[in-house]
C-alpha positions in Angstrom: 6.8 8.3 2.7 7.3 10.3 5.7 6.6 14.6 5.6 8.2 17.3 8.0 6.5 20.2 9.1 7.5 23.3 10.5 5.6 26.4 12.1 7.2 29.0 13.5 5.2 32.3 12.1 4.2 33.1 15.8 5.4 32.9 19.3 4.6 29.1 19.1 7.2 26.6 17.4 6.2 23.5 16.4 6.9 20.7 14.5 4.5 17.5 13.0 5.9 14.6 11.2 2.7 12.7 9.1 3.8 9.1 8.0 1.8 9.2 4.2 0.9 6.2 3.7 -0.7 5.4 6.5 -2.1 8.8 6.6 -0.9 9.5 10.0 0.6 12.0 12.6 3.5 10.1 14.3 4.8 13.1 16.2 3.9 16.9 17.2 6.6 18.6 19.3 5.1 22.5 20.1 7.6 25.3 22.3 5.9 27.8 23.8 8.7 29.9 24.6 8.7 33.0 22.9 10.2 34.5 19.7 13.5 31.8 20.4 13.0 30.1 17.3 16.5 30.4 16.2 17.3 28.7 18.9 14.8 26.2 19.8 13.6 25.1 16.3 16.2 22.5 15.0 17.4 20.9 18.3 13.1 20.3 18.1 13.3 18.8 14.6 16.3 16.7 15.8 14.3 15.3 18.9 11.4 14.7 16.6 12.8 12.7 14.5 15.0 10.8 17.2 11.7 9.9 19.3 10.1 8.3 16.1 13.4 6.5 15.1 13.6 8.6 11.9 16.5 9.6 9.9 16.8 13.2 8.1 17.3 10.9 4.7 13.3 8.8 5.5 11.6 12.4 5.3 10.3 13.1 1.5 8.6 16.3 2.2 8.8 19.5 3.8 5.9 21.7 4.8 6.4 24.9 5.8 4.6 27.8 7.1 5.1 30.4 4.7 3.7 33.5 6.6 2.1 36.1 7.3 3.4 36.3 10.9 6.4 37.5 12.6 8.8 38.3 10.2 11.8 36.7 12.1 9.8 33.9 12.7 9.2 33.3 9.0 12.6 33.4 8.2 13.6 31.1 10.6 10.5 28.9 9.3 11.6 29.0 5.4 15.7 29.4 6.1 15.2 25.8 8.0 13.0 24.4 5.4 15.2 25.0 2.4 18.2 23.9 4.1 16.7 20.5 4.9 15.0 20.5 1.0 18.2 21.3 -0.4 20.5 18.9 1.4 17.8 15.9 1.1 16.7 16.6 -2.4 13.2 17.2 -2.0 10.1 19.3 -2.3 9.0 22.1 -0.1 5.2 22.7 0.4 4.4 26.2 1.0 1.1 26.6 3.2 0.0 29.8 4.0 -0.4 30.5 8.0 -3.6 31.4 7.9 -5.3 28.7 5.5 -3.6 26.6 8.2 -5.3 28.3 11.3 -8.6 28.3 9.9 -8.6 24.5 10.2 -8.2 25.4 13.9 -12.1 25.8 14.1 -14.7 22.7 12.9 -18.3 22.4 12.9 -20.2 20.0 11.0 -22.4 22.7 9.5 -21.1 25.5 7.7 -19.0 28.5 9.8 -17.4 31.7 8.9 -14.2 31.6 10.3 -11.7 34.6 10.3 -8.2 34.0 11.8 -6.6 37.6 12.3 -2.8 38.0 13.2 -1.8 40.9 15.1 0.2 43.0 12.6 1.4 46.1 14.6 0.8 49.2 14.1 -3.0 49.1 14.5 -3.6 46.3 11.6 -4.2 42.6 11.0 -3.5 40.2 8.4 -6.7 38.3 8.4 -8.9 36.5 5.6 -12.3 35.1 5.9 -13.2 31.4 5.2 -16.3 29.1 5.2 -15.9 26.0 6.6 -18.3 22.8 6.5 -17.9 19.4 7.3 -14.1 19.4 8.0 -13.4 21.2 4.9 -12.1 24.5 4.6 -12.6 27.4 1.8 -11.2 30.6 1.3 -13.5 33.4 -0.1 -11.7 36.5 0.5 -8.5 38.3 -0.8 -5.0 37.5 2.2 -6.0 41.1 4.3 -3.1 43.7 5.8 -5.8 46.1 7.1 -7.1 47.4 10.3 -9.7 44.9 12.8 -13.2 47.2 11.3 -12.0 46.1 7.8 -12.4 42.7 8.3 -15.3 43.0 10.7 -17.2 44.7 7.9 -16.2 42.0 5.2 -17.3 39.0 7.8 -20.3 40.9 8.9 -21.7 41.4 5.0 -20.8 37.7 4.8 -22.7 36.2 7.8 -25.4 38.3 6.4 -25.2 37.1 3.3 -25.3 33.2 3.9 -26.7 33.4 7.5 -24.0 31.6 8.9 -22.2 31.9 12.4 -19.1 33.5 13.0 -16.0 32.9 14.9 -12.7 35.1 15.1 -9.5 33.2 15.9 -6.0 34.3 16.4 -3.6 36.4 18.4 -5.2 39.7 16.6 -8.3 39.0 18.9 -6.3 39.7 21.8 -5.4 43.1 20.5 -8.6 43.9 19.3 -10.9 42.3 21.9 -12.7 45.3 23.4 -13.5 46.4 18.9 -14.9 42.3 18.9 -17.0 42.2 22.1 -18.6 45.4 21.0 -19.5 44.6 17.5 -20.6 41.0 19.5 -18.5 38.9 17.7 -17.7 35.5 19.2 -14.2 34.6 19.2 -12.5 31.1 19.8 -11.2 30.0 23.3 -7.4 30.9 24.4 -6.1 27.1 22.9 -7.1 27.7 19.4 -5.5 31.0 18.9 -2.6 29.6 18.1 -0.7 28.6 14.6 0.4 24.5 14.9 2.4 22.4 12.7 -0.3 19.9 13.0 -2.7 21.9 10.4 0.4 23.0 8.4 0.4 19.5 7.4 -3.0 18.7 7.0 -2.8 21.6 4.2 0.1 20.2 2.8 -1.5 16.6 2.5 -4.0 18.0 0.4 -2.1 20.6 -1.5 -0.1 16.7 -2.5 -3.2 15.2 -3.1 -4.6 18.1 -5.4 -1.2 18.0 -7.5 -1.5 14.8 -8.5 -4.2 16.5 -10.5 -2.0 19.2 -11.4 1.5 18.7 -11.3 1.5 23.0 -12.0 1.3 23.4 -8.4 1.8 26.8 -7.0 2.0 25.8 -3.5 5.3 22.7 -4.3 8.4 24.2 -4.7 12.4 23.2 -5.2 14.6 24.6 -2.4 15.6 28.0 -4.3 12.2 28.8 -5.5 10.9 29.0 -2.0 10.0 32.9 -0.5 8.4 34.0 2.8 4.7 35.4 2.3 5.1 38.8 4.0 2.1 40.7 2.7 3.7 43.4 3.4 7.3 44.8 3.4 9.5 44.3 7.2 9.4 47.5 8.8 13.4 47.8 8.4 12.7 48.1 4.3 9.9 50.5 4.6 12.1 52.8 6.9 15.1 52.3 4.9 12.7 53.5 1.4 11.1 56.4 3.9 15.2 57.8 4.4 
């Protein structure tokens, strides 16, 4: 059993195909090239699965970033992902971006780790997580705030357990000078980024969870699939502000 992929919440396309069985990544194909996604995403599927000899009809699963991110990007993401589930007849995993880029930072002793997406207009979407021993755990609410928000939260938190902390994500870039002064440590340029790799790794277990409960909230049918905005596109908020 063979599962697709697909990030493209961020300027960063890729795709990941992980054989199941075998418990394997046969093939990451990543595009650096801007918001192009609507251009560049399915000739990179296609490719993918023509390097590993695969056929649309051999995948059994799609994974699929869900957001938050660019809102173009995400629509790109889920459009692409519920075409393929619809015409194949199968399952959609919806990750969340940023449960995915936590996985970005490892340590074999516990770690705070907050991935923060630049959101515009002054704000992030962020949450905090606590990871240990290649495991990753969620302990705050999905955040649309601004950087000193979150700060705050993973400040009381790294008090509260004594544990180091790490900021991750293209929200560091726009907030460095907020980061450096509260002296925060934040990951190097190559782990910023969202990748197709983890959105698969979270979809393996999200499949291996539901075979404890086959309620899943995170496996879907193609038409039951939505984009995770957090927060409405700025074209609806004007169009409710007129």
């Amino acid at each position: 059993m063979n599962m697709l992929a697909i990030e493209s919440t961020g300027k960063i396309a890729s795709v990941a195909v992980m054989n199941l069985e075998q418990n394997k990544i046969l093939g990451l194909t990543s595009l650096n090239s801007g918001y192009t996604h609507s251009q560049t995403l399915l000739p990179m599927i296609r490719d993918l699965l023509r390097n590993l000899n695969l056929k649309a009809n051999q995948i059994n699963y799609i994974a699929c970033s869900s957001g938050p991110g660019s809102f173009t990007g995400i629509k790109i993401g889920v459009a692409t992902a519920k075409a393929f589930a619809h015409a194949l007849n199968i399952k959609i995993i919806n990750v969340p971006t940023l449960d995915a880029m936590a996985l970005n930072i490892f340590a074999y002793k516990k770690i705070i780790v907050v991935p923060v997406l630049d959101a515009r207009r002054e704000q992030i979407y962020g949450a905090l997580y606590i990871n240990n021993n290649f495991c990753s755990k969620r302990v705050s609410e999905y955040l649309n705030c601004d950087i000193k928000k979150i700060i705050s939260d993973a400040l009381k938190l790294k008090s509260e357990f004594a544990l180091p902390l790490i900021f991750l994500g293209d929200g560091v870039e726009a907030n460095k000078k907020i980061l450096e002064e509260e002296k925060i440590l934040f990951a190097p340029e190559h782990l910023n980024y969202q990748s197709a790799e983890n959105i698969i790794l979270c979809a393996k277990k999200i499949l291996s969870d539901s075979n404890l409960k086959p309620e899943s909230k995170y496996i879907f049918d193609y038409a039951d699939f939505l984009p995770f905005y957090l927060r409405k596109p700025e074209a609806e908020q004007k169009l409710k502000e007129s």
